[in-house]
N, C-alpha and C positions, 0 to 999 in steps of 0.2 A: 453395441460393443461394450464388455466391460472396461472398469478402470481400476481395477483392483492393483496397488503397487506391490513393489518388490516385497518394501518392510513389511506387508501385511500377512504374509507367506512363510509359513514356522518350515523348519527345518527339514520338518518329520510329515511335513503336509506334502515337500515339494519330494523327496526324498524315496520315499513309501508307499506301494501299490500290489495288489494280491495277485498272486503268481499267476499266471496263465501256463497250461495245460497245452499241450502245443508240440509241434515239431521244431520251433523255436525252440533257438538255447538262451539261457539268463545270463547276462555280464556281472561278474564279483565286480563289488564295488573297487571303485577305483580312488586313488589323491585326486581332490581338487584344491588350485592353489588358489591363491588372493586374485591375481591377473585371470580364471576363470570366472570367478564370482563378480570381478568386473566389466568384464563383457556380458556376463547374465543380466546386471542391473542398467548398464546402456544398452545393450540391445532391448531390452523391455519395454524400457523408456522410449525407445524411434519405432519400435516395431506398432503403439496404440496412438500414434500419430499419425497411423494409416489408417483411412475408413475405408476405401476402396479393396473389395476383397482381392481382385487380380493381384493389386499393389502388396495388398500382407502376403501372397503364395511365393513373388517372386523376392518379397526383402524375407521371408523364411529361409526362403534357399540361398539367397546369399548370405545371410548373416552368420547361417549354421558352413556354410562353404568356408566365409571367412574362419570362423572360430576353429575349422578342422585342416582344413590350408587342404592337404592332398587326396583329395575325395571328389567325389560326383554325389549331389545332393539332389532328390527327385521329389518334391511337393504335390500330393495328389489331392482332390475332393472326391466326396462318396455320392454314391447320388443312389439313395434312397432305392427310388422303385425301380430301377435295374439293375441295384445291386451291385454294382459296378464302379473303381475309381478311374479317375480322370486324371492324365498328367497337365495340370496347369502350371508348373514349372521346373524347371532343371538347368544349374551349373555345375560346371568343372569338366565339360568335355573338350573345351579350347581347341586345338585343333583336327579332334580324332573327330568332330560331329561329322562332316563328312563321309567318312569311313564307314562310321556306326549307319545311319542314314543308307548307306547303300549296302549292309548286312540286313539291316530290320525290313529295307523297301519302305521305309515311311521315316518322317522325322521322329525320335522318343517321345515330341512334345502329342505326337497324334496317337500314342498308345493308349488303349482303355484296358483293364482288367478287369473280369468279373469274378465276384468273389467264390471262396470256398470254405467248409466251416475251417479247416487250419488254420486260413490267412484271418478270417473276422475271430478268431477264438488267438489267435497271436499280436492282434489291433485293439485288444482289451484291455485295462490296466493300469494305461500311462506309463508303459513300462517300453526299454529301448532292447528289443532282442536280434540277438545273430541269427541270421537267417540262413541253417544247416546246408541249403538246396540251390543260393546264390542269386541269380537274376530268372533260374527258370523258376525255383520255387516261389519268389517273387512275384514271376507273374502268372502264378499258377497256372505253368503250361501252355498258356496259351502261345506263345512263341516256342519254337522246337528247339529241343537240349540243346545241339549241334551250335545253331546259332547265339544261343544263349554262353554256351564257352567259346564261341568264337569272339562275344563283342567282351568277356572278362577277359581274355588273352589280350586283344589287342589296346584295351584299358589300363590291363594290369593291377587286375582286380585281384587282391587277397581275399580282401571279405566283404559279405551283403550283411546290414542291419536296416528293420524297421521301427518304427514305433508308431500308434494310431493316433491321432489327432480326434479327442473326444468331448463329449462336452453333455455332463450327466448320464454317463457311461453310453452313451449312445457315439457310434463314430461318425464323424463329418470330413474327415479324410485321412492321411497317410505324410509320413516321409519315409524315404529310404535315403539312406546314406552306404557309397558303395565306396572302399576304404581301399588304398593302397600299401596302409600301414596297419597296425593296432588302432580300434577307439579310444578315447581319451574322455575322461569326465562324463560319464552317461548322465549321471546325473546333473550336470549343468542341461545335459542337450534335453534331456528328460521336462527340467524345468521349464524351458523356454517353448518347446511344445504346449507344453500345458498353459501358459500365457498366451501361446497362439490360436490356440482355440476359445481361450476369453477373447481377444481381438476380429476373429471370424465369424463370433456372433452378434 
């Protein structure tokens, strides 16, 4: 696991990543205040005090849960030779998981997705983009449209973002963040991925 700190991390390191080509849309930057930047540098700090990987996917998803308050945050791994990400963690469905659970016919924590070049050419970058297509484009399909507006309706889903969790431009998993409002500070969330993926390895 690296230990690379906040301070060691320029501006324009954490900030800055080459466009991806994609059915992905790019977010303009956005104001980040001081109370972002200090959540960046404490969750940083608790997030490489995990060595256990289960432990870094599910304090991912909380932390980026905490820092967005009205969202469902979904932490995947890649796994290589099938191509395929795994959901190893997810908050914010509080009481609807039920509901969702008996729309999917399985819990979300037991979705797999295999990849397609959209979604791996949209997981490149470091970069946090809107995902135009929402939870089907998400999961490339593989769940049916239908169902797919059926769990954003009952969610009250506005909008789907991902961004890859990479680690020398190769992907080792994913987040999605599924938004009931506007995002906020991509670039904070940007950052703290990119620390996640130092912690992951």
């Amino acid at each position: 696991m690296g230990n690379r700190h906040l301070e060691e991390i320029s501006p324009s390191e954490v900030c800055t990543a080459e466009k991806a080509d994609c059915k992905s849309v790019d977010i303009p930057e956005d104001k980040v205040t001081d109370e972002d930047f200090t959540y960046l540098f404490e969750a940083t700090n608790a997030l490489f005090g995990h060595t256990n990987k289960e432990d870094i996917y599910e304090f991912i998803a909380v932390s980026l849960h905490k820092f967005l308050n009205d969202c469902i945050v979904i932490v995947n791994s890649y796994d290589e030779a099938t191509d395929t990400l795994h959901v190893r963690a997810i908050t914010g469905m509080g009481t609807y998981t039920d509901k969702v659970i008996c729309m999917l016919g399985r819990h979300p924590i037991d979705v797999s997705v295999t990849m397609n070049n959209d979604s791996r050419i949209g997981l490149t970058g470091e970069k946090l983009k809107k995902v135009a297509g929402g939870i089907y484009e998400l999961t490339t399909g593989s769940i049916p449209r239908i169902v797919c507006s059926s769990v954003e309706s009952v969610l009250n889903i506005s909008s789907t973002y991902a961004i890859g969790i990479t680690w020398r431009e190769q992907i080792i998993g994913s987040v999605a963040i599924l938004v009931r409002n506007e995002i906020k500070a991509s670039s904070i969330i940007e950052a703290f991925v990119h620390y996640s993926a130092i912690a992951l390895k």
